[in-house]
BALUM-849255 format. One record per residue (C-alpha): x, y, z. Coordinates in steps of 0.05 Angstrom, whole numbers, plus 32768, in hexadecimal, padded with zeros to 4 digits. Example, Ala and Ser with C-alpha at 12.3 -4.5 7.8 and 13.67 -1.06 7.14 Angstrom:
2
80F67FA6809C;81117FEB808F;
END
This chain:
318
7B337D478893;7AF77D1F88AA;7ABA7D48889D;7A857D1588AA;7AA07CE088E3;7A857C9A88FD;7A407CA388D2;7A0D7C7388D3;79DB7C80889C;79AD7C548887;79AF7C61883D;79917C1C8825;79507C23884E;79427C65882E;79527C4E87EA;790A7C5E87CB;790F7CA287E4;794C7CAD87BD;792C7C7F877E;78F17CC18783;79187D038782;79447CE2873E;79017CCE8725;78E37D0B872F;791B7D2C870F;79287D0286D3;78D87D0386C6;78DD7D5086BE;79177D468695;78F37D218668;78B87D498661;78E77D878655;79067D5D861C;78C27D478606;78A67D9285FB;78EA7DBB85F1;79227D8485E5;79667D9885E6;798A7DDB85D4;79BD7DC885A9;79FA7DF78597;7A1D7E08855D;7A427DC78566;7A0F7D9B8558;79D57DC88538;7A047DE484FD;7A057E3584FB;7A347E6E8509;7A547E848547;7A767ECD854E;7A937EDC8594;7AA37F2B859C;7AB97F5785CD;7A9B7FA685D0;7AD07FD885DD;7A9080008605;7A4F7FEA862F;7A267FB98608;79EC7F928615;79C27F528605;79857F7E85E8;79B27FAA85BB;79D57F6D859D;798A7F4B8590;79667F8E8574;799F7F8D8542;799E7F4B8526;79547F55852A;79527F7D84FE;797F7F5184CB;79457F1984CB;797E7EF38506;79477EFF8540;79547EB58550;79937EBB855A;79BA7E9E85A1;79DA7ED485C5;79FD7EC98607;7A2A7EFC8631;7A697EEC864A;7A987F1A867E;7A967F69866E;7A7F7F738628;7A8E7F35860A;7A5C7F0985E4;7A4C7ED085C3;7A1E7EDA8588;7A037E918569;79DC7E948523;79BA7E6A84E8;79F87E5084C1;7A077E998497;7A337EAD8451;7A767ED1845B;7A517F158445;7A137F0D8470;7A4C7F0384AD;7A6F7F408497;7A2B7F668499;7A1D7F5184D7;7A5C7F6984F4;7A567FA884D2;7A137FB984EF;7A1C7FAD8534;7A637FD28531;7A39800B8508;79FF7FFC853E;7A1C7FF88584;7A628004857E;7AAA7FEB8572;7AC17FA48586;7AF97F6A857C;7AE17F2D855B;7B057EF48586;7ADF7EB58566;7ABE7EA2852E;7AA57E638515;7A7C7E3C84E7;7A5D7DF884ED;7A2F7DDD84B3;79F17DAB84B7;7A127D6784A6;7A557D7A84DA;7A227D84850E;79FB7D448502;7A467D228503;7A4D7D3F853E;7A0F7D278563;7A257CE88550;7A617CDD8565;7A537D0485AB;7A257CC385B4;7A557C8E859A;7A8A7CAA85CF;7A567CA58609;7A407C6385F4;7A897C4985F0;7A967C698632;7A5E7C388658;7A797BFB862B;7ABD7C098648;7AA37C12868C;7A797BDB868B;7AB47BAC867A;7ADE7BD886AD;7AB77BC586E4;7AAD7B8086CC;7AF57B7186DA;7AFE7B958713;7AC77B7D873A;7A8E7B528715;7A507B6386E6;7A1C7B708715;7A507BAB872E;7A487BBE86E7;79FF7BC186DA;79F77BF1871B;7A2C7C1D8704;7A117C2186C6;79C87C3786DC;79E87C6C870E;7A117C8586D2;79CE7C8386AB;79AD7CAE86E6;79E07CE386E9;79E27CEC86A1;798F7CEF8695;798B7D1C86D6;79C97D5286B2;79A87D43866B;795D7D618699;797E7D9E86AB;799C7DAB866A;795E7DA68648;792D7DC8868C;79657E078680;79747E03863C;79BB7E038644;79DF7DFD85FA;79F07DB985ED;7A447DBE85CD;7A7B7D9285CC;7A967DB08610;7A547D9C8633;7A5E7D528616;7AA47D4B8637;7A877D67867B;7A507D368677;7A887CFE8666;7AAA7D1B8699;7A737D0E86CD;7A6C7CC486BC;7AB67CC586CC;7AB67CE18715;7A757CBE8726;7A907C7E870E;7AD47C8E873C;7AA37C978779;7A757C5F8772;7ABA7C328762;7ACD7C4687A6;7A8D7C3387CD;7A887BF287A6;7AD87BDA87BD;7AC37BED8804;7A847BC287F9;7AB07B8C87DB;7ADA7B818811;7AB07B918846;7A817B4D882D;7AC67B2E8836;7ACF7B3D887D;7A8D7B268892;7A837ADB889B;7A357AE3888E;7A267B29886C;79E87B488869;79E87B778828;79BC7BAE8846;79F17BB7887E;7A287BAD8862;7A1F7BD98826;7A0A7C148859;7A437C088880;7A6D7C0B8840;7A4D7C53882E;7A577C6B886F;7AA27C508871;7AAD7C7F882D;7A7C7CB3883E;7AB67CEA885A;7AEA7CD18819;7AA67CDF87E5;7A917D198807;7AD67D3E8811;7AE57D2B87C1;7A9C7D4F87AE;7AB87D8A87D2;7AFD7D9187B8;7AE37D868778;7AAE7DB4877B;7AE37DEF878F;7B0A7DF68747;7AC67DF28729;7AA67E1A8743;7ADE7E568730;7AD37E3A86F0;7A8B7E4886E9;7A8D7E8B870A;7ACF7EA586E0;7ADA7E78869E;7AB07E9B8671;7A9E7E728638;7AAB7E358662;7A757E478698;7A447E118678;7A7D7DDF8677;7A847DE786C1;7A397DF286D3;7A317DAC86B3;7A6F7D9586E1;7A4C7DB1871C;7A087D86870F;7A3C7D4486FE;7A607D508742;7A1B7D55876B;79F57D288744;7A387CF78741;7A3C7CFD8793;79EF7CF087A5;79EB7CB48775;7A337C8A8789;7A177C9D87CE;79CB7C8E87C7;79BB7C64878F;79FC7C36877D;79FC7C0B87BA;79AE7C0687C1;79A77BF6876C;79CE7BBE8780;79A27BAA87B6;796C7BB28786;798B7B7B8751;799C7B45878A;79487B4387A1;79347B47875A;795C7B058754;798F7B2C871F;79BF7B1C8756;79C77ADC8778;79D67AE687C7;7A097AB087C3;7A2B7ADC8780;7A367B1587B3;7A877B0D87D0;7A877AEC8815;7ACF7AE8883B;7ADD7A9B8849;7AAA7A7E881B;7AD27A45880E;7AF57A3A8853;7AAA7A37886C;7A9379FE883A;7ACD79D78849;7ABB79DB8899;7A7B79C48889;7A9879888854;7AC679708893;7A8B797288C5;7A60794B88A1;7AA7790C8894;7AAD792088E3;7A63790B88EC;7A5D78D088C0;7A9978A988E2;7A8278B1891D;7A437892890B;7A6D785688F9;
END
């Protein structure tokens, strides 16, 4: 189904447009992580998570004046569907767990304990590391991905829109204070996956599009190569955007998971579409890319024409 048909959008010429909004949204980002960083979860922080479910009515404030009370008033609570909740501590003894339990059952009411678990200081620290070895290793193996497949100015650009939608998710996290946990880390690897699909799209349509043309111009030709994937981008975003969007509304303790998906799948969309084909743009009059390093169809056949005209030419002058 063709949603968007025979569009002609010049995306290139408002390039610096685009460059402002991610600016303007990274900036904040980085003042947010500046002044309030990021909320790390039990994951990563160390500390002890207990996940119960009240067999009556139940509420955020109840939970809180209780562990108030037990010196735990900084304490993580978050509400999931009905009753159910997700209590996150300071890393606690067996017995101090038990009290807790004990007091809010004596306190608000009977429950079922579905989850509990402990992380300690030097896991959480392993953790963190290894959350940024895997993201690192994912741009080394994209970078030679794209290397292969096309050539290593395709790279670089993908590489700074991947860079873009990551800082712009990592903004949000921090602006909301969304809980930074393992799930969150495969969502965000999970954006530099779809965005990477997109922009791996646009950038074969560019490709061969600089093939067809026996004199390209760049601007052009990568509009017309946005445009020609526009409807294919844009119905993806949406079908996409369908399963994960039940996700967010109905998976519980994987609505941050999916509200992290939503951002990649927006954020992924706008920058294949807006900044992948102009970055490149941006590298070939900065002189990172040579003109004649950009694929032209015949390149080869032309030089030889030329070669022969000038034999043609000579003889005749003898």
């Amino acid at each position: 189904m063709d949603i968007i048909k025979n569009t002609d959008i010049k995306f290139v010429s408002k390039r610096k447009k685009f460059y402002q909004i991610s600016a303007a949204i990274i900036l904040i980002g980085i003042i947010s992580l500046l002044f309030q960083g990021l909320n790390y979860g039990i994951d990563f922080a160390g500390g002890t998570l207990i996940q119960i479910d009240f067999e009556q009515n139940a509420s955020i404030t109840d939970i809180r004046d209780v562990l108030g009370e037990m010196n735990l008033a900084g304490s993580t609570i978050q509400s999931l569907s009905g009753n159910e909740f997700v209590i996150r501590t300071d890393q606690t003894a067996l017995q101090q767990r038990e009290e807790i339990l004990e007091t809010l059952k004596n306190r608000i009411g009977a429950f079922e304990v579905l989850k509990v678990e402990m992380v300690g200081p030097v896991i959480g620290e392993s953790l963190k590391r290894l959350a940024v070895f895997a993201i690192i290793f994912a741009f080394i193996g994209i970078i030679l991905y794209i290397t292969v497949r096309f050539e290593f100015k395709y790279a670089i650009t993908s590489i700074v829109a991947l860079g873009h939608d990551v800082l712009i998710a990592l903004a949000i996290l921090s602006v909301l204070q969304k809980e930074i946990s393992i799930p969150i880390i495969a969502a965000i690897l999970t954006i530099v996956g779809y965005s990477l699909n997109n922009t791996i799209v646009i950038f074969d349509r560019l490709r061969e599009n600089l093939k067809l043309k026996s004199r390209p111009i760049l601007e052009e030709t990568i509009d017309l190569s946005i445009n020609q994937s526009l409807t294919r981008t844009v119905n993806t975003a949406l079908t996409t955007l369908l399963p994960v969007l039940a996700l967010y509304f109905f998976g519980g303790t994987l609505s941050d998971f999916a509200f992290v998906l939503l951002i990649g799948i927006v954020v992924g969309t706008y920058s294949s579409i807006c900044m992948a084909g102009p970055l490149l743009l941006e590298l070939k009059k900065r002189g990172k890319v040579s003109f004649s390093s950009v694929p032209q169809a015949d390149q080869g056949k032309r030089e030889k024409k030329v070669k022969n005209a000038k034999k043609i030419k000579n003889k005749k002058k003898k």
